[in-house]
VEXLUM-189573 format. One record per residue (C-alpha): x, y, z. Coordinates in steps of 0.1 Angstrom, whole numbers, padded with zeros to 4 digits, always signed. Example, Ala and Ser with C-alpha at 12.3 -4.5 7.8 and 13.67 -1.06 7.14 Angstrom:
2
+0123-0045+0078 +0137-0011+0071 
***
This chain:
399
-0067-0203+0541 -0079-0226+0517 -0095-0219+0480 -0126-0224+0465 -0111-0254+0448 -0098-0266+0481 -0060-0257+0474 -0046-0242+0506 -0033-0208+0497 -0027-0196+0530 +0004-0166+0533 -0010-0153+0495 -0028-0124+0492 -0060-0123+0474 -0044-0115+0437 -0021-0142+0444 -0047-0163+0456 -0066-0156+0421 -0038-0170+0399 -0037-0205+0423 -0073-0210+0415 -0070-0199+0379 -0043-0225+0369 -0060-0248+0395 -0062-0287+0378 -0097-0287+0372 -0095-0250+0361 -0106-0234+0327 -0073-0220+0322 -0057-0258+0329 -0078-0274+0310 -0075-0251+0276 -0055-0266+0247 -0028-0240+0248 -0009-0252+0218 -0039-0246+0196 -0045-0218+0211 -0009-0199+0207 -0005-0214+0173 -0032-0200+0161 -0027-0162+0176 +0006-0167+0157 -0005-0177+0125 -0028-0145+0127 -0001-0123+0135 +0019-0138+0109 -0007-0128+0086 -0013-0098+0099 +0026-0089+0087 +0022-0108+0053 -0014-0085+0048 +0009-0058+0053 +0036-0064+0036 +0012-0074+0004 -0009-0039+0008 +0010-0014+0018 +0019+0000-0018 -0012-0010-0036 -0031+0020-0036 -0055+0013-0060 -0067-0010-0031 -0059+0007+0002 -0073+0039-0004 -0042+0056+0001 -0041+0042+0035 -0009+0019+0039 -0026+0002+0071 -0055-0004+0060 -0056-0042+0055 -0035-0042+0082 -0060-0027+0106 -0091-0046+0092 -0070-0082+0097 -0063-0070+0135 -0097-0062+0136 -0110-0097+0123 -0083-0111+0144 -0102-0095+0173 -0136-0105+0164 -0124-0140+0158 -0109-0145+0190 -0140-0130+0207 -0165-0159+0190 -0138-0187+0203 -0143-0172+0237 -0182-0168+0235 -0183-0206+0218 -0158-0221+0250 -0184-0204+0273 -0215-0219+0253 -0202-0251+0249 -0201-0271+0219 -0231-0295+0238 -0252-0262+0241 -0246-0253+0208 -0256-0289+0199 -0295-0277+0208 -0289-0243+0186 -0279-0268+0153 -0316-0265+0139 -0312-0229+0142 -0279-0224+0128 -0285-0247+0101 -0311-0226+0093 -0298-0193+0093 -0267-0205+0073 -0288-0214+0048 -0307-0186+0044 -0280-0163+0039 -0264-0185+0008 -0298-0182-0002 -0296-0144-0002 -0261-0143-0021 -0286-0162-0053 -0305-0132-0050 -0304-0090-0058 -0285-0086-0025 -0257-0111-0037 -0222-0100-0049 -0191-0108-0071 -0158-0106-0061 -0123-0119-0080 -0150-0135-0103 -0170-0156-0076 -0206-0145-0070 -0208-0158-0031 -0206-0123-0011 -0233-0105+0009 -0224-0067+0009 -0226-0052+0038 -0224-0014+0048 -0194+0001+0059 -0178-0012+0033 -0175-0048+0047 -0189-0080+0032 -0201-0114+0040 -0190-0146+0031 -0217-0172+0039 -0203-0205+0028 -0174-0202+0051 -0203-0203+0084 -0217-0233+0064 -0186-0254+0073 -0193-0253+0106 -0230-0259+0103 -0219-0292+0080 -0199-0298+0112 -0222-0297+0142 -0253-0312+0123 -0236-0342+0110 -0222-0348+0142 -0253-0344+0160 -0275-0367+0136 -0246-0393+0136 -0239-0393+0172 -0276-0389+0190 -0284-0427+0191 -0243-0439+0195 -0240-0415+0229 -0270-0427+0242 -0261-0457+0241 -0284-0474+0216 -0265-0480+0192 -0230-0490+0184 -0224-0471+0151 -0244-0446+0131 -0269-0468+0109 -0280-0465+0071 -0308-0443+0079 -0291-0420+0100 -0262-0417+0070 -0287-0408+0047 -0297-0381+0069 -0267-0363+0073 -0259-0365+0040 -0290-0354+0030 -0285-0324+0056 -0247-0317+0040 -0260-0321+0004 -0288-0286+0005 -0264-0262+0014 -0235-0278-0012 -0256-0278-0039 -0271-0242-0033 -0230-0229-0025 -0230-0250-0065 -0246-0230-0080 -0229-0198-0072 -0205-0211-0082 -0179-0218-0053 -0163-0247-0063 -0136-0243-0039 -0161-0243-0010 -0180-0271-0020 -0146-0292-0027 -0136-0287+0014 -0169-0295+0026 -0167-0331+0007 -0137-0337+0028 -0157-0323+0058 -0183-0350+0047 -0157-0376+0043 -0140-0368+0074 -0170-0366+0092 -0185-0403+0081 -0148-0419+0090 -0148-0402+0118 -0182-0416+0130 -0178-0452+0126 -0204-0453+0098 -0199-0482+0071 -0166-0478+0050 -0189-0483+0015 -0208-0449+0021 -0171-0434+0021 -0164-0452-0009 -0196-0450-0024 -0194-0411-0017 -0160-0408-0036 -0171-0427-0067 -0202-0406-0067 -0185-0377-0061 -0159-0385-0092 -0190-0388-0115 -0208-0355-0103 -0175-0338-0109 -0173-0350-0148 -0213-0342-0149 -0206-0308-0133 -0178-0300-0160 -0201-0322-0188 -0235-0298-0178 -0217-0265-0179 -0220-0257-0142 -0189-0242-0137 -0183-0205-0151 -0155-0202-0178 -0132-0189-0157 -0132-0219-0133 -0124-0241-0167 -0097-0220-0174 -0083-0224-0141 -0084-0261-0140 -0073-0261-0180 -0041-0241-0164 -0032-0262-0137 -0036-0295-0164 -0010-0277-0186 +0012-0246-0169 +0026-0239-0200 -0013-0228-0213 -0017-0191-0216 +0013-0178-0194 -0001-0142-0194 -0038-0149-0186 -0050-0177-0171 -0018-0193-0160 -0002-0156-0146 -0017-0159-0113 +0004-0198-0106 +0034-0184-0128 +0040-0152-0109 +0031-0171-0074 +0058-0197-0080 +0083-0172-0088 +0079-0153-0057 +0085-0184-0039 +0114-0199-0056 +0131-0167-0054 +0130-0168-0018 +0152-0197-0011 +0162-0207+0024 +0160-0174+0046 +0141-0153+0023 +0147-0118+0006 +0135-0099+0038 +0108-0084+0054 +0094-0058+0026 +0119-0063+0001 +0103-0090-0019 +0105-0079-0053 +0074-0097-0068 +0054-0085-0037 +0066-0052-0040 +0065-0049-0077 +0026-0059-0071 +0036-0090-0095 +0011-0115-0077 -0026-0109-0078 -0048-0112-0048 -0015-0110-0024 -0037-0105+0008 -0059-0133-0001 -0056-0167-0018 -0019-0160-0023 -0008-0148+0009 +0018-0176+0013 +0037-0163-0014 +0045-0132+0004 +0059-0157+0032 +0077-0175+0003 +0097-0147-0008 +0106-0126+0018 +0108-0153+0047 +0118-0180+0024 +0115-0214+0031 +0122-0207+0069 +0093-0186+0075 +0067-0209+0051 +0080-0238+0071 +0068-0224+0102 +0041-0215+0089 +0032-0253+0078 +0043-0263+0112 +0021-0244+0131 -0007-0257+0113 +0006-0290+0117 +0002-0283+0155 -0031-0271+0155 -0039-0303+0132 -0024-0327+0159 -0040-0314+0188 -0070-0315+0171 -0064-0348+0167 -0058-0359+0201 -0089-0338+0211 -0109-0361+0186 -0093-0395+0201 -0094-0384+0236 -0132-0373+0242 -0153-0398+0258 -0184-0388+0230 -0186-0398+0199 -0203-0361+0189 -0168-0343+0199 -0151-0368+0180 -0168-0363+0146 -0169-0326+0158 -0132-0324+0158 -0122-0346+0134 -0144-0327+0107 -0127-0298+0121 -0096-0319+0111 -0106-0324+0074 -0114-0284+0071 -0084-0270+0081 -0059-0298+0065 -0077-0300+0034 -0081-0261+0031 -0042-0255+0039 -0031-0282+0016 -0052-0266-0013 -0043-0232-0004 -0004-0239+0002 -0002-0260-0031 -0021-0235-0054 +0010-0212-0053 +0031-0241-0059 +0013-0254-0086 +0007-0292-0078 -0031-0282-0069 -0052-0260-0094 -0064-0222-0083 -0097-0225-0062 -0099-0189-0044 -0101-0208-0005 -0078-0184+0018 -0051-0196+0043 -0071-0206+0078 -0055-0177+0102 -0032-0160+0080 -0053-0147+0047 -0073-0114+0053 -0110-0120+0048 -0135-0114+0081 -0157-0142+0075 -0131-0167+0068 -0108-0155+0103 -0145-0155+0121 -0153-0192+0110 -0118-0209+0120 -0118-0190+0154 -0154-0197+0160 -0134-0239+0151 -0110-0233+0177 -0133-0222+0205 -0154-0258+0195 -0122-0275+0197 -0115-0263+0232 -0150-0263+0246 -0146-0305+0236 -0115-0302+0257 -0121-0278+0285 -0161-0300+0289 -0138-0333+0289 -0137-0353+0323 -0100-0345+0336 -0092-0382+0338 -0098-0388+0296 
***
């Protein structure tokens, strides 16, 4: 008997017959980046054991429920993986029609944090509250917005075929579409937010073939706006302080400067194998603030040493790579930018995550992409995944 796809299958019986066409070569299943794909489930589960590990004892943030964080990461996890799943089946070219939509909507809902309905949490004022006690984080779906209308302005006239690279007038546009949702995420302020998506920007304009002097042009413009956002007060004084204790450790040990000086502690007493599984001391002493969050790594620091926060670097070093042969190996230019700003995100995001708790990058509040608990943050790099595999699955099989 022979398959739909015209493999002969004959002496199999119809389950068996199933799996042939399933991992058929021109198959969904085939053409998936598995890599990605497993690397990323890890990293979650990782963090799912990390979230635990930080939690279990807090009480004052549990609710006298050990599993509690541990249960909502799953969760997340689960919700995640569902929008990669519905985003392979849409296709990043379908969603490509949906941008003026999506841009939309992302806006709107920063817009909404400015207002009544708005929230602060660890001192940043860019949560939505939700009921249920759940809450929204719109400048992580912004990222992806950033993403997929950059690429579709840059990329309309180059994969028709009319052009050869983006022109002026085209740049303008997309950075004028990148710079309304920046500035309003500004002046929340999330300064860690906007900082990734200028290296989305930048990622996304090298990525595209665009003229090299709107890169440079964009980083000396983005060096002044950074003295005029410190010169015009923009930032709140706890941002200052941050940046002030970064520029000298040694400022203000027990305030400002706790949060890096208890995070490299946990880490350096970890040394090459760690302390074991729930048996940190600095974890569970509750030493490091914000454990589940922006400091997760710390808890991989300590009680899997520099084994465990090496794999954890490595496996985002694979996602990184693949994304990076999806960018090079699409026969669009939109899937390239798409991926390579993908590229920027999550290498950029890492970097400043990983170093804040080593203190060679200043304290910015951005979570670890797969392993930090936070909903909207899991939801938005999953929702990255299922774009970089819908460039790769919708892909001719001989690129």
């Amino acid at each position: 008997m022979t398959g739909a796809n015209g493999f002969q299958v004959s002496g199999y019986g119809p389950e068996r017959a199933g799996w042939t066409r399933l991992f058929a070569r021109d198959s969904l299943a085939r053409r998936l980046d598995w890599p990605i794909l497993l690397s990323a489930i890890t990293l979650s589960l990782i963090g799912s054991i990390l979230v635990f590990s930080a939690t279990r004892n807090r009480t004052e943030l549990n609710q006298g429920d050990q599993y509690y964080f541990l249960l909502r990461h799953i969760l997340n996890t689960g919700i995640g993986f569902a929008l990669m799943i519905g985003t392979v089946w849409l296709g990043h070219r379908m969603l490509r029609t949906a941008v003026p939509m999506l841009y939309g909507v992302s806006v709107f809902l920063i817009l909404l944090v400015l207002t009544p309905l708005g929230s602060t949490i660890n001192g940043a004022h860019s949560w939505i509250k939700l009921p249920g006690g759940f809450s929204l984080q719109p400048s992580e779906f912004v990222k992806v917005t950033i993403i997929l209308g950059m690429a579709m302005l840059l990329a309309t006239r180059v994969d028709a075929g009319d052009k050869q690279y983006p022109d002026h007038r085209t740049v303008v546009q997309a950075l004028g579409l990148a710079a309304v949702p920046m500035l309003i995420v500004l002046l929340m302020p999330d300064l860690g937010s906007v900082m990734v998506m200028v290296v989305i920007v930048l990622g996304v304009l090298l990525a595209s073939g665009a003229s090299n002097r709107w890169v440079f042009g964009l980083i000396g413009a983005g060096t002044m706006g950074a003295i005029a956002v410190v010169q015009l007060g923009v930032l709140d004084d706890y941002q200052i302080a941050r940046f002030a204790a970064f520029a000298n450790p040694e400022l203000d040990p027990a305030g400002v400067g706790y949060n890096t000086n208890q995070a490299r502690i946990a880490i350096g007493s970890g040394g090459l194998t760690g302390s074991g599984l729930f048996h940190g001391s600095q974890t569970t002493g509750q030493f490091v603030p914000e454990q589940q969050t922006d400091f997760v790594f710390t808890v991989a620091g300590e009680e899997l040493g520099f084994v465990g926060g090496g794999l954890i670097i490595l496996l985002l070093g694979v996602i990184l790579w693949r994304a990076c042969r999806i960018a090079r190996e699409t026969t669009e230019l939109y899937g390239t930018i798409v991926a390579a700003g993908i590229v920027a995100w999550f290498a950029f995001q890492a970097f400043e995550n990983i170093g804040m708790t080593l203190g060679i990058m200043p304290v910015t509040g951005l979570p670890l992409p797969f392993v930090s608990y936070g909903g909207s943050s899991m939801f938005a790099v999953w929702v990255a995944v299922g774009l970089l595999q819908s460039i790769r699955v919708q892909r001719p099989m001989s690129a």
